[in-house]
C-alpha positions in Angstrom: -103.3 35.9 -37.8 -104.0 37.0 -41.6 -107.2 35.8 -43.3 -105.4 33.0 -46.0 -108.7 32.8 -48.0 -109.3 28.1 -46.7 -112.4 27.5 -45.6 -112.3 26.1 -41.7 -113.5 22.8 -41.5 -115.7 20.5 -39.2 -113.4 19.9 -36.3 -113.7 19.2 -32.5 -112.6 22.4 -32.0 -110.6 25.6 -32.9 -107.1 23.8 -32.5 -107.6 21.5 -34.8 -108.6 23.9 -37.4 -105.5 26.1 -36.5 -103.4 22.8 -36.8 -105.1 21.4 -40.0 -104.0 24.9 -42.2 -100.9 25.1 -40.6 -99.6 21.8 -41.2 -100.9 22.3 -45.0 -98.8 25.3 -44.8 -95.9 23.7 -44.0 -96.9 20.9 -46.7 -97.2 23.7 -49.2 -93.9 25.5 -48.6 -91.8 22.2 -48.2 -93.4 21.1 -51.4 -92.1 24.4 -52.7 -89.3 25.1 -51.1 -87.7 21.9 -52.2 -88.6 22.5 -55.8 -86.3 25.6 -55.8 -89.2 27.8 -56.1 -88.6 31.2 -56.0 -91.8 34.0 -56.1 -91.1 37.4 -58.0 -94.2 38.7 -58.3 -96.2 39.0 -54.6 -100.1 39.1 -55.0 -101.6 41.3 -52.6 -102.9 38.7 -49.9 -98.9 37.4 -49.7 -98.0 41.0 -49.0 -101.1 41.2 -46.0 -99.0 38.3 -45.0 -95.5 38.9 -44.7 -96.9 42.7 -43.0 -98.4 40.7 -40.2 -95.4 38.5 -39.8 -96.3 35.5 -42.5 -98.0 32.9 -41.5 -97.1 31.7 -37.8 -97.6 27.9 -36.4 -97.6 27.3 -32.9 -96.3 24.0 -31.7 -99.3 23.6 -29.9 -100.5 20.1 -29.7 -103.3 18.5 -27.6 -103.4 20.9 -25.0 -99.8 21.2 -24.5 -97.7 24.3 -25.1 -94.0 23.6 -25.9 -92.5 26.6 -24.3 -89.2 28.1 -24.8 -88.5 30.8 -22.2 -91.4 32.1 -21.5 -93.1 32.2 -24.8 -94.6 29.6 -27.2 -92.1 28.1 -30.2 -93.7 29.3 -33.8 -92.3 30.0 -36.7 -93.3 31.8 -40.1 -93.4 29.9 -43.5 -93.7 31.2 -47.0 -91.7 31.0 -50.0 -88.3 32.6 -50.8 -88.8 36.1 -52.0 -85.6 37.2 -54.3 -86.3 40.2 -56.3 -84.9 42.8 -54.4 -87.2 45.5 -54.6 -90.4 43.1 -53.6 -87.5 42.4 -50.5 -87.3 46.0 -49.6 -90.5 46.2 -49.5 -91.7 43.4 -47.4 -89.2 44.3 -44.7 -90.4 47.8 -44.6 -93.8 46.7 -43.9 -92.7 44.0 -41.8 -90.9 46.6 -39.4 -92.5 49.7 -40.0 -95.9 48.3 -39.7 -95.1 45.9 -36.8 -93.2 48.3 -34.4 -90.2 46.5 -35.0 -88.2 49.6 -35.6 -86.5 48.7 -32.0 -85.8 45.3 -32.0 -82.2 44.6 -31.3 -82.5 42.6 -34.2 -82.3 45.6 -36.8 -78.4 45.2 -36.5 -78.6 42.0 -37.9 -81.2 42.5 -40.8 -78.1 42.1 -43.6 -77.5 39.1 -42.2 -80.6 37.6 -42.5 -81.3 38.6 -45.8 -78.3 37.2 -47.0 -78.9 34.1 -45.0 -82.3 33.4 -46.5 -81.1 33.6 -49.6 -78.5 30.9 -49.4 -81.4 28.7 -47.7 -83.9 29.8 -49.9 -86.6 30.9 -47.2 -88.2 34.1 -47.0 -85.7 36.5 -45.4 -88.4 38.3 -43.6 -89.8 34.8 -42.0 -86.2 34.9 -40.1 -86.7 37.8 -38.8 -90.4 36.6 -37.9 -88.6 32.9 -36.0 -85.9 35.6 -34.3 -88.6 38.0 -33.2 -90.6 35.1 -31.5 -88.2 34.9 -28.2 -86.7 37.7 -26.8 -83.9 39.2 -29.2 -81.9 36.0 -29.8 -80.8 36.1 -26.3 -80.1 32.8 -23.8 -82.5 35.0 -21.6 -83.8 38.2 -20.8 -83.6 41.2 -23.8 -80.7 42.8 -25.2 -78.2 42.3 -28.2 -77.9 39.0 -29.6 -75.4 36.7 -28.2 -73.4 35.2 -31.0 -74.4 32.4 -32.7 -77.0 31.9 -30.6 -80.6 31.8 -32.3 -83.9 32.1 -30.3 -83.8 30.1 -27.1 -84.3 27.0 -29.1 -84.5 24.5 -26.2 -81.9 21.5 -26.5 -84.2 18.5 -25.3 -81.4 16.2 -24.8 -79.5 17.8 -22.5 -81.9 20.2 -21.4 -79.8 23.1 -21.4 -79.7 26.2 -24.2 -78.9 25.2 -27.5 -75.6 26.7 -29.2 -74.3 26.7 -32.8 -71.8 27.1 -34.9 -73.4 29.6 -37.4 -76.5 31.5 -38.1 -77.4 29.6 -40.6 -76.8 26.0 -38.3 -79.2 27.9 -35.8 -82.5 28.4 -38.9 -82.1 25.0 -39.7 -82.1 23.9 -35.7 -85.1 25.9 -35.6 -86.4 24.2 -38.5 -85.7 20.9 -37.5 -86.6 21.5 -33.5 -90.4 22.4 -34.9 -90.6 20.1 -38.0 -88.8 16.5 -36.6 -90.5 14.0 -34.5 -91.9 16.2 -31.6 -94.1 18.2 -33.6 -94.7 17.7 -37.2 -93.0 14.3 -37.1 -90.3 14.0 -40.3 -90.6 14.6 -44.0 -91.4 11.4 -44.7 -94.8 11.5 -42.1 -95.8 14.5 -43.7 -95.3 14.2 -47.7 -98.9 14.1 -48.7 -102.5 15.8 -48.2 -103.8 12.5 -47.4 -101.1 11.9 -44.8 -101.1 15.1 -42.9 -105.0 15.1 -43.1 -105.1 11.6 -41.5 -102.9 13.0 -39.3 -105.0 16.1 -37.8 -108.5 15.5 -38.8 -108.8 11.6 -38.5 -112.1 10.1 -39.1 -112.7 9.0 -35.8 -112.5 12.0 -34.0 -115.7 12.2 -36.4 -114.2 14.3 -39.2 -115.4 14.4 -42.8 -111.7 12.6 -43.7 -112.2 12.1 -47.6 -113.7 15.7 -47.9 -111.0 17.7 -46.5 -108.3 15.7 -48.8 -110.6 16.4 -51.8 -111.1 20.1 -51.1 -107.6 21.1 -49.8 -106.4 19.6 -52.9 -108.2 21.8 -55.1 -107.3 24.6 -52.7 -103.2 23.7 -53.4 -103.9 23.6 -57.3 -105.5 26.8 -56.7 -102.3 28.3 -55.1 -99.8 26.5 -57.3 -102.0 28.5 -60.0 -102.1 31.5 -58.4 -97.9 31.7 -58.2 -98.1 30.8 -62.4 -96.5 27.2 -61.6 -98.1 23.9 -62.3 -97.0 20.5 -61.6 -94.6 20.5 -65.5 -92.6 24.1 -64.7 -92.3 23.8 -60.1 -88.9 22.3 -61.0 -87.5 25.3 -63.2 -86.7 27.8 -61.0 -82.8 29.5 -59.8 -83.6 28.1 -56.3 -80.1 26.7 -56.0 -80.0 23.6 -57.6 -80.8 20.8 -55.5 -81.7 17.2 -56.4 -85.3 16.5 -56.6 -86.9 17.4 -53.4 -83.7 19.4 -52.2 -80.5 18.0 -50.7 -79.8 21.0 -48.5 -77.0 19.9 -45.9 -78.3 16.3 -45.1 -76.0 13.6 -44.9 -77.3 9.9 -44.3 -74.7 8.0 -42.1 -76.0 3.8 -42.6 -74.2 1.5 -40.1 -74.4 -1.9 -40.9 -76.4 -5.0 -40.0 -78.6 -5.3 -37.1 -81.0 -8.5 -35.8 -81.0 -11.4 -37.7 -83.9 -10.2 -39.9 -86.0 -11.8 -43.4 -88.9 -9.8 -45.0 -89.9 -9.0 -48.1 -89.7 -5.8 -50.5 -93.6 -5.0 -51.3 -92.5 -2.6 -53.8 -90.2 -5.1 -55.8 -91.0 -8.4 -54.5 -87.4 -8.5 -53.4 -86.1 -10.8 -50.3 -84.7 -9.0 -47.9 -82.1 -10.7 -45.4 -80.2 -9.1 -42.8 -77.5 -10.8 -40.5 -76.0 -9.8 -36.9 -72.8 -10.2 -37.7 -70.4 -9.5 -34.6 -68.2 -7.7 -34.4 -69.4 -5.9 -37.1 -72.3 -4.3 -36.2 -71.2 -2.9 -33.0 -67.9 -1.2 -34.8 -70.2 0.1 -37.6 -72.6 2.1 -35.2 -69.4 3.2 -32.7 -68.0 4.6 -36.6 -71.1 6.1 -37.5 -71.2 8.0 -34.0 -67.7 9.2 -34.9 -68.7 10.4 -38.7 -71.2 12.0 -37.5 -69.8 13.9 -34.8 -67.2 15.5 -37.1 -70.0 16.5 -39.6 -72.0 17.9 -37.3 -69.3 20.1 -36.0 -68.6 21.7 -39.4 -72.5 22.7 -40.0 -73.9 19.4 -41.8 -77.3 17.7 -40.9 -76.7 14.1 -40.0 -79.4 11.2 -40.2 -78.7 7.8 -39.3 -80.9 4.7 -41.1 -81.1 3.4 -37.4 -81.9 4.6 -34.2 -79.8 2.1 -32.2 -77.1 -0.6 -32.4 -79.6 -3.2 -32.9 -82.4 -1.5 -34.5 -84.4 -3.6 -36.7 -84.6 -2.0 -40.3 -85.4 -3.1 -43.5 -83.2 -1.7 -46.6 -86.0 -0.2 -47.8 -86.3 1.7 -44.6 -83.1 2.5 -44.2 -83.5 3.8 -48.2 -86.3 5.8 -47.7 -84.6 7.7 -44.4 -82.2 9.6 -47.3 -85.1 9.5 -50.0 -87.2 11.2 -48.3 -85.2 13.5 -46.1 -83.5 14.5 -49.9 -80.0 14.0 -48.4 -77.0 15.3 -50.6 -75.3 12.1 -49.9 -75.5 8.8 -48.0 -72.6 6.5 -47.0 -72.7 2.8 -45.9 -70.7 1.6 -43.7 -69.2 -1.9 -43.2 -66.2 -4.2 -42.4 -65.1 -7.5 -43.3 -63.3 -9.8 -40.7 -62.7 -12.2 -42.9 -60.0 -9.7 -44.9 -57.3 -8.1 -43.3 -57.7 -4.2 -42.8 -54.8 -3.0 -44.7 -55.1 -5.5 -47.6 -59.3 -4.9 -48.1 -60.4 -1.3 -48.6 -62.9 -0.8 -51.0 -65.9 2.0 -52.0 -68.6 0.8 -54.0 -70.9 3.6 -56.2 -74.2 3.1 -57.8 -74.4 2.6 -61.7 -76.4 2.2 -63.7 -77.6 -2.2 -64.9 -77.0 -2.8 -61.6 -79.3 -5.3 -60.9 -81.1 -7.8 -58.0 -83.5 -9.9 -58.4 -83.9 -12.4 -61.4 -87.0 -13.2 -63.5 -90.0 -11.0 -62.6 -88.8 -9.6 -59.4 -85.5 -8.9 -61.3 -84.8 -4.8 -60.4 -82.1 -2.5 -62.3 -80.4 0.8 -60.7 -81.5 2.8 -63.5 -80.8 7.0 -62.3 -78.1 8.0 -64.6 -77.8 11.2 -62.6 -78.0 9.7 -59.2 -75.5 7.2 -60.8 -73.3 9.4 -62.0 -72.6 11.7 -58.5 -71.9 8.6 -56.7 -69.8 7.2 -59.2 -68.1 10.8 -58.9 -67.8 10.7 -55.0 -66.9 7.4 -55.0 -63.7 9.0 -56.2 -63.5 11.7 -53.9 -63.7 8.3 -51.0 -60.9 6.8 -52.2 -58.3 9.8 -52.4 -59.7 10.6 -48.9 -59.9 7.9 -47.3 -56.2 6.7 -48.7 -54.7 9.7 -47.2 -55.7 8.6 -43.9 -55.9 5.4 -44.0 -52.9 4.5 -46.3 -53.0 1.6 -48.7 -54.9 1.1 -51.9 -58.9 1.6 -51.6 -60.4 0.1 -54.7 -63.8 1.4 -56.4 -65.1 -2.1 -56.9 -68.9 -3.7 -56.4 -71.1 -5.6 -54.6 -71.6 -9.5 -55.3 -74.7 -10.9 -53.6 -73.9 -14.2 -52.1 -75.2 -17.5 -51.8 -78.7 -17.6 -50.4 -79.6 -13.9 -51.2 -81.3 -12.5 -54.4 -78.5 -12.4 -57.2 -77.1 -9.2 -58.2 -74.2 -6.8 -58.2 -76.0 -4.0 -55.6 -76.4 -3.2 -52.2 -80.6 -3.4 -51.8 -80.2 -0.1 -49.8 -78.6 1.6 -52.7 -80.8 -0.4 -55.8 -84.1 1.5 -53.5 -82.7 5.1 -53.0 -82.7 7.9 -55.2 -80.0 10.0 -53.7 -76.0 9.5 -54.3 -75.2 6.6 -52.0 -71.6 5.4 -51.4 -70.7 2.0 -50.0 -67.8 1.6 -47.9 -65.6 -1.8 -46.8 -62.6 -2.1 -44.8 -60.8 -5.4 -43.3 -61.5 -6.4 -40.0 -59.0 -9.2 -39.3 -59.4 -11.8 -37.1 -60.5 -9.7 -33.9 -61.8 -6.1 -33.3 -60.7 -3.4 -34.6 -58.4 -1.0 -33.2 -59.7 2.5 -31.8 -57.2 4.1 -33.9 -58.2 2.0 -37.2 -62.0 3.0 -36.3 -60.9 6.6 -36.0 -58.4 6.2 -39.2 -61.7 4.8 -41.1 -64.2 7.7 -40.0 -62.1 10.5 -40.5 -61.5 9.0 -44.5 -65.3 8.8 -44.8 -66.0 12.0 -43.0 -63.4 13.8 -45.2 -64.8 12.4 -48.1 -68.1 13.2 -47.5 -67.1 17.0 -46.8 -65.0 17.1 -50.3 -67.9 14.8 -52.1 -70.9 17.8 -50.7 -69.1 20.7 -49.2 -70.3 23.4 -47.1 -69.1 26.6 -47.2 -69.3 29.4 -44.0 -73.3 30.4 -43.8 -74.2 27.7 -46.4 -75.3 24.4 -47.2 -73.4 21.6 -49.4 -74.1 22.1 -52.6 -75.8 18.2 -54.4 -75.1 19.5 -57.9 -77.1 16.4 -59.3 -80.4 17.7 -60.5 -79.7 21.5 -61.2 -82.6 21.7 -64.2 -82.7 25.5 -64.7 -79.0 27.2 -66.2 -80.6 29.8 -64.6 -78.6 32.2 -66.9 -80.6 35.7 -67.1 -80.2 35.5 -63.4 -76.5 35.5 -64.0 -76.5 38.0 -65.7 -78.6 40.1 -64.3 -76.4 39.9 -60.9 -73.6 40.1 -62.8 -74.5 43.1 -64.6 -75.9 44.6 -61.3 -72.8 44.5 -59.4 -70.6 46.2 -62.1 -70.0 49.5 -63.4 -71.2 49.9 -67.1 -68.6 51.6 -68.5 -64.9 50.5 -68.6 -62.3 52.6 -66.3 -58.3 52.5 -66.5 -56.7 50.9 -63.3 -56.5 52.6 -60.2 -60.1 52.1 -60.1 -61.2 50.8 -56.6 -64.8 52.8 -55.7 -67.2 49.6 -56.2 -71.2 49.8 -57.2 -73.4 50.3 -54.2 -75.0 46.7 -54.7 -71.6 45.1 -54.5 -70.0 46.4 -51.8 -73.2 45.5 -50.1 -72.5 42.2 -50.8 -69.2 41.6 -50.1 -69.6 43.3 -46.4 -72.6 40.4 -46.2 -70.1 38.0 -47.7 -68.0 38.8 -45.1 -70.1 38.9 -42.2 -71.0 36.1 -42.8 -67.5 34.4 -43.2 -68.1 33.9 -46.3 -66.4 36.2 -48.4 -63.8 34.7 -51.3 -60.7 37.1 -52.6 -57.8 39.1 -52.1 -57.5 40.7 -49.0 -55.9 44.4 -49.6 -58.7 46.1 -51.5 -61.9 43.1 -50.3 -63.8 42.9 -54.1 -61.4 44.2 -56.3 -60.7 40.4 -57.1 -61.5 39.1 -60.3 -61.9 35.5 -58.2 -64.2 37.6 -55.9 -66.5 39.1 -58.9 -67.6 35.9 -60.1 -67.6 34.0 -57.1 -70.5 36.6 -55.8 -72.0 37.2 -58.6 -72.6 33.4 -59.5 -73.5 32.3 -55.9 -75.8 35.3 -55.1 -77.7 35.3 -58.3 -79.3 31.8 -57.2 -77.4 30.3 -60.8 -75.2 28.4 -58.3 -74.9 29.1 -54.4 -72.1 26.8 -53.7 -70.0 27.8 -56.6 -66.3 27.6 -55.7 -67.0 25.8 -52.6 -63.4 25.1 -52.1 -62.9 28.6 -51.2 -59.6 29.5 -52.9 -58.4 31.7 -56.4 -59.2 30.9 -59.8 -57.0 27.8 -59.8 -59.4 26.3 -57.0 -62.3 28.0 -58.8 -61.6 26.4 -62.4 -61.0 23.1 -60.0 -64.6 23.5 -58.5 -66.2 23.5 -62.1 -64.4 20.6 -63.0 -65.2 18.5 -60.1 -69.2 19.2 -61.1 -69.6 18.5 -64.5 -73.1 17.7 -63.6 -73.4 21.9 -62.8 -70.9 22.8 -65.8 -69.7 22.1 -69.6 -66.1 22.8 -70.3 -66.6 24.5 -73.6 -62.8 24.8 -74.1 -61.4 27.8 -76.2 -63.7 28.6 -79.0 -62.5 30.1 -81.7 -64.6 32.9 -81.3 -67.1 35.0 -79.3 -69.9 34.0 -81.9 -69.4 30.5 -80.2 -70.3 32.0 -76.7 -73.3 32.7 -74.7 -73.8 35.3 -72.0 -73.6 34.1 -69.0 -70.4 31.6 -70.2 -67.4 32.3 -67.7 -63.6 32.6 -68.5 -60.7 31.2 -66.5 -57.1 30.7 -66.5 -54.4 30.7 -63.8 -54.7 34.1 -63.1 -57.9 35.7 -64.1 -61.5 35.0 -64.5 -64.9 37.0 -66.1 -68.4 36.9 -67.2 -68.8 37.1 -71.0 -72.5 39.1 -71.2 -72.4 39.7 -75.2 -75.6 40.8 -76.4 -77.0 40.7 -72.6 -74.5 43.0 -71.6 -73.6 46.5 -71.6 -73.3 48.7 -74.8 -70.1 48.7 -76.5 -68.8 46.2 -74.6 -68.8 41.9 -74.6 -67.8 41.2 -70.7 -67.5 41.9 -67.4 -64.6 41.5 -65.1 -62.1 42.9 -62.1 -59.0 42.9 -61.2 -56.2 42.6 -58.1 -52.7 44.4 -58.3 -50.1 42.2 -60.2 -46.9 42.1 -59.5 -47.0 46.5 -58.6 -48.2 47.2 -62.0 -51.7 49.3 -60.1 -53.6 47.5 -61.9 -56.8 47.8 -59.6 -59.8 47.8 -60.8 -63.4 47.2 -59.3 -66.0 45.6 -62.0 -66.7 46.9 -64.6 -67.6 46.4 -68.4 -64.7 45.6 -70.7 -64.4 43.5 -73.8 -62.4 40.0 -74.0 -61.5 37.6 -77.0 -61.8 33.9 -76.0 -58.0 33.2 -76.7 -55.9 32.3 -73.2 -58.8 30.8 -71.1 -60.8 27.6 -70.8 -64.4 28.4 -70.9 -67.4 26.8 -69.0 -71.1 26.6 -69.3 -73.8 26.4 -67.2 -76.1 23.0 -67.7 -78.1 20.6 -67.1 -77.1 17.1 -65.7 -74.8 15.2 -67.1 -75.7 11.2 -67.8 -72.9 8.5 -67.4 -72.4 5.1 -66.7 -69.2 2.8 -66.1 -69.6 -1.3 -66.2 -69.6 -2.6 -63.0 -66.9 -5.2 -61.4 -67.3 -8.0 -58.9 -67.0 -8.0 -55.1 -68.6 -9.8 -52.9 -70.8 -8.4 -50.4 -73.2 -8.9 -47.6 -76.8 -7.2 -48.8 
């Protein structure tokens, strides 16, 4: 265990100590991690670290040992290390100096750098989770079973866990440690004070209000240390995520439970929830089937309630995606009063959406937040038209007779992620299995157009992407070309390149033509934008440059269509050219000498026009041209519907 500089405190005993760090550990890095933060510059103690394996936390609590084979779950935290000479050299001391040279694991190191890069985590802590239980393996030693990631144990069923992807595996391992058996959720553990309470409580005669006082000063301290400070931890390429992340977490909110009044403390708000039936049964049996199909493409799923008739307030049923930062959440209701193919409706958040009147009167006020859902809300209705036919309307929620006034669901006026609600007519009796199934599979494929996930990856949330993150661009997309220009046939590609393109495609995530893998203009920018942090989800729909220019214009939040200026002197490096057929970085000054851009290209139409990138110089004329930004803010005035919240 490395010497990490806290002092050990007053506890019962030695456990506690162990647990009280560690748990601030975890505090620290999810704090960071979901801040995008990315560390260049190692100080000497992080090195000592990562060389003995980072920092490891054993599930260990009162006296019992989880145990997965025959060996005790950990796993090793600490932030995302993307320079990649600081990379090489924390895995060489992570193997070299740990014996590791032999692990059956070395096959797969590519893969795991790649991997924690996409979830921004510390490459070399994967390896460190991995190396905990024999090789990957369902048991015994020996090469790694696909897809199958440390012996995590799957409590439900009690049998060995599977899953669909490396990356599905990390973050089963994540949640396995981190979710209610262990560390309890996010939400539990979101402050000193909290996860103090939590391990060194006053009555187990603990000096409580000392430990908060002096571990906070110890986190300012390492906040300092990194050069960050609570006005630059948001400015960072760490993928642009929505405050606190957004990762691959999707909210699924059934609706209605017991016939339920309280009252919001934060707002003053009156809160009244009805059992309506059938309703609330067809909701949850929906949400199981959402879910389901989300899960099976790589997507962390969250529901507001635990069962059919689960008593939750909307604030908690807010505060599940709030503070699990989920990329989007989705209501789910029907209406038996309206018939199911005359009432089909989605209702966004906007901004002057309002409940409440005199003091207790509370506006939606997010223009960001507002502005993805009024965006996906779009995405619903084209999905969920397809399958279920008819005409789905974007309308709004009235409040009715008896409730707080206002034009807002109170579980989407309280959250603070993109929040979609959804209506359908039930008609005068239950609905059909193959209605429910028509309405799921419209939600579900709207959720996975609204937040895709790509092979290896999470959904990208677009909505609070601060940082253009531009030099990063560049520098990626300077690094995986050629700095001179070379006449077509040209197909040997930079070292650093074809590197990444063989990860891209061990991974199953490589983008591009097929005949010469990387010679593909698509394929250069694609790579060069998602592995340079600027944006790791960037052509998420997977296809050529039409799908590509398609991807930028579905995210307007992430990019500024700058049209076609008139000249270069109205570009700036890191700006990126498309048209129907080809696509390129324009570097200017940032770039190489004598030369404005950098592109590739495929074979057209047996002209051998190969070429792998490389420098070249462009005009502006022939392509639209799009920016890297920062959020975009937009409203729309709302309409009337009338609604049950």
């Amino acid at each position: 265990m490395p010497t990490i500089g806290i002092k050990m405190f007053n506890v019962k005993n030695n456990l506690k100590k162990l647990r009280i760090i560690m748990a601030l550990v975890v505090l620290l890095v999810f704090v960071l991690s979901q801040n995008g933060i990315a560390v260049f510059a190692l100080t000497q103690a992080q090195k000592d670290a990562i060389k003995s394996g980072a920092l490891y936390f054993n599930t260990e609590e009162d006296g019992e040992i989880v145990q997965c084979g025959n060996e005790s779950t950990y796993t090793a935290l600490f932030p995302a290390i993307t320079d990649d000479a600081q990379l090489a050299e924390a895995m060489r001391a992570y193997i070299v100096d740990e014996g590791f040279a032999s692990s059956p694991l070395i096959p797969h190191m590519n893969l795991f750098v790649s991997i924690g890069r996409e979830l921004n985590v510390n490459p070399v802590m994967l390896l460190g989770i991995a190396r905990e239980d024999t090789g990957m393996a369902t048991t015994g030693h020996g090469p790694p079973p696909e897809h199958n990631f440390g012996n995590i144990r799957d409590h439900e069923n009690g049998g060995w866990r599977s899953w669909p992807n490396y990356p599905a595996a990390i973050r089963g391992h994540y949640e396995h440690l981190r979710g209610g058996n262990y560390l309890g959720p996010p939400s539990n553990f979101t402050t000193v004070d909290q996860v103090i309470n939590r391990w060194a409580p006053p009555e187990d005669d603990n000096d409580t209000a000392g430990y908060i006082r002096d571990v906070k000063a110890l986190m300012a301290a390492i906040l300092g240390s990194l050069g960050l400070t609570q006005s630059n931890v948001n400015c960072a390429c760490g993928g642009g995520s929505l405050p606190g992340g957004g990762g691959n977490t999707v909210v699924l909110d059934p609706g209605h439970g017991p016939n339920h009044t309280s009252v919001d403390q934060a707002t003053g708000l009156r809160m009244v929830e009805s059992h309506n039936v059938p309703e609330t049964s067809e909701m949850w049996d929906v949400a199981q089937k959402v879910r389901q199909k989300l899960q099976s493409s790589g997507y962390t799923v969250l529901l507001t309630k635990q069962s059919e008739l689960d008593q939750v307030t909307f604030r908690q049923r807010a505060n599940v995606a709030n503070n699990n930062k989920a990329a989007i959440a989705v209501s789910l209701h029907d209406d038996h009063t309206q018939s199911y193919d005359g009432f089909k409706q989605v209702w966004p958040q906007r901004v002057g959406q309002y409940r409440g009147q005199g003091s207790n009167r509370t506006e939606f006020t997010n223009a960001a937040v507002a502005e993805a859902s009024q965006r996906y809300a779009q995405i619903m209705k084209e999905e969920r038209e397809r399958v279920e036919g008819g005409n789905v309307v974007i309308s709004n929620f009235q409040a009715r007779d008896g409730m707080e006034p206002g034009n807002i669901p109170m579980v989407m006026l309280f959250s603070t992620v993109p929040w979609i609600y959804h209506e359908v007519g039930g008609g005068s009796g239950r609905l059909s299995d193959n209605q429910l199934e028509q309405y799921a599979e419209g939600v579900a494929n709207g959720i996975k157009r609204s937040v895709p996930t790509i092979p290896g990856g999470a959904p990208t949330t677009g909505q609070n992407m601060v940082c253009a993150c531009s030099d990063a661009l560049i520098a990626k997309a300077k690094l995986f070309a050629w700095p001179e220009y070379h006449e077509a046939n040209y197909f040997d590609m930079k070292p650093e390149y074809e590197a990444a393109i063989r990860a891209a495609q061990a991974r199953g995530e490589y983008v591009g033509g097929g005949a010469h893998p990387g010679i593909d203009c698509g394929g250069y920018v694609t790579r060069a934008v998602r592995d340079s942090g600027a944006e790791p989800r960037y052509n998420g729909y997977q296809g050529p440059t039409t799908d590509q220019k398609r991807w930028m214009d579905d995210h307007p939040e992430l990019y500024e269509n700058i049209g076609t200026p008139a000249s270069t002197a109205e570009l700036e490096p890191g700006d990126i050219a498309i048209n129907t057929g080809h696509t390129f970085f324009y570097l200017g000054s940032a770039g190489f000498p004598g030369y404005n851009a950098a592109d590739a290209s495929i074979d057209t139409f047996g002209n051998d026009s190969w070429r792998s990138p490389m420098a070249n110089n462009h005009s502006t004329g022939g392509y639209t041209w799009y920016r890297l930004k920062c959020p975009a803010n937009s409203t729309n005035p709302p309409s009337g519907t009338r609604g049950t919240q």
